[in-house]
N, CA and C atoms as a LAMMPS dump frame, in Angstrom:
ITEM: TIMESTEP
0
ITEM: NUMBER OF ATOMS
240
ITEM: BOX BOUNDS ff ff ff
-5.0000000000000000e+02 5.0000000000000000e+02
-5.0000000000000000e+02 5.0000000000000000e+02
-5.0000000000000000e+02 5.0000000000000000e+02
ITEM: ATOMS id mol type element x y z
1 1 1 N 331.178 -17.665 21.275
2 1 2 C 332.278 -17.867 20.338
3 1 3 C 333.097 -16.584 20.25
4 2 1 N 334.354 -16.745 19.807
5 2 2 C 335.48 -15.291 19.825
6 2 3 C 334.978 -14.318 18.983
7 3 1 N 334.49 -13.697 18.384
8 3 2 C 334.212 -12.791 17.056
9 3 3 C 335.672 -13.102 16.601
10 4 1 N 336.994 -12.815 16.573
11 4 2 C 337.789 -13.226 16.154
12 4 3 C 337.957 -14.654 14.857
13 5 1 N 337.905 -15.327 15.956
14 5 2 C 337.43 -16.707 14.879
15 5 3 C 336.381 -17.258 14.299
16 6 1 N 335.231 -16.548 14.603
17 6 2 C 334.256 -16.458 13.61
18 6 3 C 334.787 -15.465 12.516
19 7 1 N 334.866 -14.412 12.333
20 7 2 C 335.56 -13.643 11.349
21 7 3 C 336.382 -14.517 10.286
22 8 1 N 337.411 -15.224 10.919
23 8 2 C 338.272 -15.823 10.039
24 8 3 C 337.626 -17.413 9.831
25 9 1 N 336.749 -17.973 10.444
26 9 2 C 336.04 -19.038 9.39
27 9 3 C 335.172 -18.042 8.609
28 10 1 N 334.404 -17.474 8.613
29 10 2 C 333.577 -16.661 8.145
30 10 3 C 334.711 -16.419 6.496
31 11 1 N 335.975 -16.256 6.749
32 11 2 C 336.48 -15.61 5.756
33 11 3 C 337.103 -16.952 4.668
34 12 1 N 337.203 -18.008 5.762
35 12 2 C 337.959 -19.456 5.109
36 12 3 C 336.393 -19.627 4.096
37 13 1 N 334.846 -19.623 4.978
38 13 2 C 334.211 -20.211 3.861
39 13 3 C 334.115 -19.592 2.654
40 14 1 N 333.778 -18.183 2.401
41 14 2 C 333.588 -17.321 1.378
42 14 3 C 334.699 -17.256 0.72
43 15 1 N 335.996 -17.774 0.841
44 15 2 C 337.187 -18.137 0.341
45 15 3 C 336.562 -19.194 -0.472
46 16 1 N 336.516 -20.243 0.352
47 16 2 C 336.287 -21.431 -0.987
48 16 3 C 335.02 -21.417 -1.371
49 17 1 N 334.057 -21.21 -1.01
50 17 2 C 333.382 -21.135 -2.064
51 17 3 C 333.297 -20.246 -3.283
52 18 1 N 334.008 -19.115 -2.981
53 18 2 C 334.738 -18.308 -4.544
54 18 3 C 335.434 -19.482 -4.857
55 19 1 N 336.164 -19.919 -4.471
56 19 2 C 337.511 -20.781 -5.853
57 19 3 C 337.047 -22.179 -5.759
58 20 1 N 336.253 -22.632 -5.641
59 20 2 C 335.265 -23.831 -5.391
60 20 3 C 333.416 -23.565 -6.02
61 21 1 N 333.374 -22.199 -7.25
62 21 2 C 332.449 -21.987 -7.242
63 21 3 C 331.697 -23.122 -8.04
64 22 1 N 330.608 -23.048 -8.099
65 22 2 C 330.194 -24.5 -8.863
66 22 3 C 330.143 -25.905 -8.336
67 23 1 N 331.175 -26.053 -7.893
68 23 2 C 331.421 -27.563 -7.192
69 23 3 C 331.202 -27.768 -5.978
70 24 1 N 331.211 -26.568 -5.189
71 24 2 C 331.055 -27.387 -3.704
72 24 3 C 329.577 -26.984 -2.994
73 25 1 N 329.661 -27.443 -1.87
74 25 2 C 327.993 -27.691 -1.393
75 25 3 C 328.391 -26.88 -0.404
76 26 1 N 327.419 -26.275 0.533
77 26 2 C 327.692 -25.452 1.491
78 26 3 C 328.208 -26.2 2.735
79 27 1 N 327.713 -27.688 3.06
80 27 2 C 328.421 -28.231 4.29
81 27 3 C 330.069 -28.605 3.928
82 28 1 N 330.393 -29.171 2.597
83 28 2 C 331.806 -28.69 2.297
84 28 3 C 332.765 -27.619 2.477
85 29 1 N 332.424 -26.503 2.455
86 29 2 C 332.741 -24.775 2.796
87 29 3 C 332.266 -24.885 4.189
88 30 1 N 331.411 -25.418 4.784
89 30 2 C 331.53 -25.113 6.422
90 30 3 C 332.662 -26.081 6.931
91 31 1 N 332.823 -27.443 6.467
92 31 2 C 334.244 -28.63 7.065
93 31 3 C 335.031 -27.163 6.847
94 32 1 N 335.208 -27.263 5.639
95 32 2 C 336.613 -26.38 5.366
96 32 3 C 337.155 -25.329 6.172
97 33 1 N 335.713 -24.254 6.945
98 33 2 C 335.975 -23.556 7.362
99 33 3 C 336.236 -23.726 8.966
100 34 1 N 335.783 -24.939 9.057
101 34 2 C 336.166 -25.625 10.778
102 34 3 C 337.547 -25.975 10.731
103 35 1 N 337.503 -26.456 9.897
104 35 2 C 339.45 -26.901 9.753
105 35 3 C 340.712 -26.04 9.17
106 36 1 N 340.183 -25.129 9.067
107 36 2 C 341.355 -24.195 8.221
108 36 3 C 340.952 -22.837 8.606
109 37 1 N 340.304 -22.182 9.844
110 37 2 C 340.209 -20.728 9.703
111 37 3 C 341.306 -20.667 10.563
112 38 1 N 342.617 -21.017 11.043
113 38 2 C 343.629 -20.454 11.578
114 38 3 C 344.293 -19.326 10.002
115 39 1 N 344.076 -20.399 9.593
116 39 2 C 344.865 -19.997 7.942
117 39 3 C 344.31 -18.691 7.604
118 40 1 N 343.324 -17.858 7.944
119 40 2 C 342.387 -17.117 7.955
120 40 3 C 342.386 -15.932 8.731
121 41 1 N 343.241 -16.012 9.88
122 41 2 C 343.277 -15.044 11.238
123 41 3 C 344.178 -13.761 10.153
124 42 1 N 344.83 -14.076 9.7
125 42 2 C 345.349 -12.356 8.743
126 42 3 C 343.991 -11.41 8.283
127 43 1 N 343.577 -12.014 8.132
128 43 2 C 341.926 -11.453 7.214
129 43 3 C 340.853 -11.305 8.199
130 44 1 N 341.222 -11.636 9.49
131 44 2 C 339.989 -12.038 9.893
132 44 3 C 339.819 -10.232 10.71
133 45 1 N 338.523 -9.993 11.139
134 45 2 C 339.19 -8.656 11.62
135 45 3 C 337.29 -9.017 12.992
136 46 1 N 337.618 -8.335 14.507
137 46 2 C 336.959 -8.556 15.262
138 46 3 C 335.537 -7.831 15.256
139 47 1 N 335.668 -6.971 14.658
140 47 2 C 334.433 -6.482 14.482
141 47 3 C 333.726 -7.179 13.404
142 48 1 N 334.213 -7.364 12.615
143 48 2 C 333.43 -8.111 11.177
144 48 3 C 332.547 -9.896 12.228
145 49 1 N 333.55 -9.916 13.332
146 49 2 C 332.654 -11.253 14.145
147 49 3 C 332.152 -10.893 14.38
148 50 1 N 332.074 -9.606 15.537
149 50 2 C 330.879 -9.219 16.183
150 50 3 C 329.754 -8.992 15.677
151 51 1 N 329.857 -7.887 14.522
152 51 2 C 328.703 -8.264 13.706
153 51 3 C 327.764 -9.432 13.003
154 52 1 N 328.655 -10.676 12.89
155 52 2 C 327.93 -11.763 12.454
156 52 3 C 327.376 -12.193 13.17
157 53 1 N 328.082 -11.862 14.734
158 53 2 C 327.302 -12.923 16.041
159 53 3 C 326.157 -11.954 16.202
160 54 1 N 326.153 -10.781 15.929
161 54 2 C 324.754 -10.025 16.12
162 54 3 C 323.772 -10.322 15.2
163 55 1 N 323.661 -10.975 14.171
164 55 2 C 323.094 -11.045 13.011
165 55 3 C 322.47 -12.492 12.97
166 56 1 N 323.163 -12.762 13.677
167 56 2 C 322.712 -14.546 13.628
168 56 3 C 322.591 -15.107 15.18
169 57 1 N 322.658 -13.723 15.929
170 57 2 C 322.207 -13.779 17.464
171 57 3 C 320.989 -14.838 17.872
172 58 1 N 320.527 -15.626 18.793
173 58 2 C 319.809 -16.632 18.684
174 58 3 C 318.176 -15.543 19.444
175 59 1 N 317.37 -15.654 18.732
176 59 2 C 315.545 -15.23 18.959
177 59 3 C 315.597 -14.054 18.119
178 60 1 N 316.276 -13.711 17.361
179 60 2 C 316.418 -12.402 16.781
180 60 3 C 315.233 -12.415 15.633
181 61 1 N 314.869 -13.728 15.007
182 61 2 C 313.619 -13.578 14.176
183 61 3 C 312.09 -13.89 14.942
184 62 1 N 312.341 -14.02 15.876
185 62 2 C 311.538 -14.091 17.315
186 62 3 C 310.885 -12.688 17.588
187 63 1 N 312.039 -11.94 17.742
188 63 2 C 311.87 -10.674 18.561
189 63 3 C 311.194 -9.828 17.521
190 64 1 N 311.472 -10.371 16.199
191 64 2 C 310.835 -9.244 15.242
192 64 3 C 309.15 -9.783 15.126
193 65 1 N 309.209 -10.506 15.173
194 65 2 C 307.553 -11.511 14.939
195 65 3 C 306.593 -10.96 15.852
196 66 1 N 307.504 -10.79 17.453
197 66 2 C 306.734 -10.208 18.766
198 66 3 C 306.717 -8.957 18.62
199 67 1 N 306.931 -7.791 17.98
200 67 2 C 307.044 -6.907 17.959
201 67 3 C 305.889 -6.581 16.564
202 68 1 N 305.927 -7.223 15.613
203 68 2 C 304.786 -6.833 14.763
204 68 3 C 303.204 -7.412 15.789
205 69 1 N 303.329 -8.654 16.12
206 69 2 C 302.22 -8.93 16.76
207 69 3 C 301.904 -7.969 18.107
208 70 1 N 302.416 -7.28 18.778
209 70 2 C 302.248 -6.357 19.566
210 70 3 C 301.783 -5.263 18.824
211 71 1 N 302.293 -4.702 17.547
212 71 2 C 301.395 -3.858 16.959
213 71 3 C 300.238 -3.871 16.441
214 72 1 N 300.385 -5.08 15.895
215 72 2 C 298.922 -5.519 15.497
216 72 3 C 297.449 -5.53 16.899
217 73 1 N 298.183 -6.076 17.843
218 73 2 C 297.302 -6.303 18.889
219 73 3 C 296.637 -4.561 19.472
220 74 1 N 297.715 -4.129 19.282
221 74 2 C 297.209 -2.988 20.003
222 74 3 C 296.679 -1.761 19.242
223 75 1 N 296.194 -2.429 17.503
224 75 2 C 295.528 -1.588 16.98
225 75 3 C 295.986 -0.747 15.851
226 76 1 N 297.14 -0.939 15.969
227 76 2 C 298.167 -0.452 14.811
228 76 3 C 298.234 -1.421 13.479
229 77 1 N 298.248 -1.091 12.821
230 77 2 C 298.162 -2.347 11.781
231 77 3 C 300.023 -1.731 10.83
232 78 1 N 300.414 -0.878 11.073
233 78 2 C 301.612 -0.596 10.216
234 78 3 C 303.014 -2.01 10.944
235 79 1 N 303.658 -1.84 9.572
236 79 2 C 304.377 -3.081 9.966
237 79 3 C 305.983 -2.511 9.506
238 80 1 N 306.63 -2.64 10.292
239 80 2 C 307.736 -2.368 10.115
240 80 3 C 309.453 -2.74 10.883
């Protein structure tokens, strides 16, 4: 995906769900943000994507799981 336009849905949802607080459900704020983050590209800024796509990168709670169990295995018991 662009970091670009993740940025600016990223920015359409946290938009409405501020001025939609209370009332809306989170798959409401995701439609919204599929259909309206053009509206969004002023705000949207490319690094703020990149970072989300790093954050929500796919095995990333994987890689941390394999990495404590490798410590554990090899005798280390600290977890971090």
């Amino acid at each position: 995906m662009n970091p670009l336009k993740l940025s600016a849905q990223f920015a359409a949802y946290v938009w409405y769900t501020e001025v939609r607080r209370g009332t809306s459900t989170p798959d409401e704020a995701l439609r919204f943000a599929g259909r309206n983050w053009t509206t969004f590209l002023p705000a949207a800024h490319q690094g703020w994507g990149k970072l989300l796509m790093r954050v929500a990168g796919p095995g990333r709670a994987e890689r941390g799981r394999q990495r404590r169990q490798m410590r554990e295995v090899g005798g280390m018991t600290q977890v971090g």
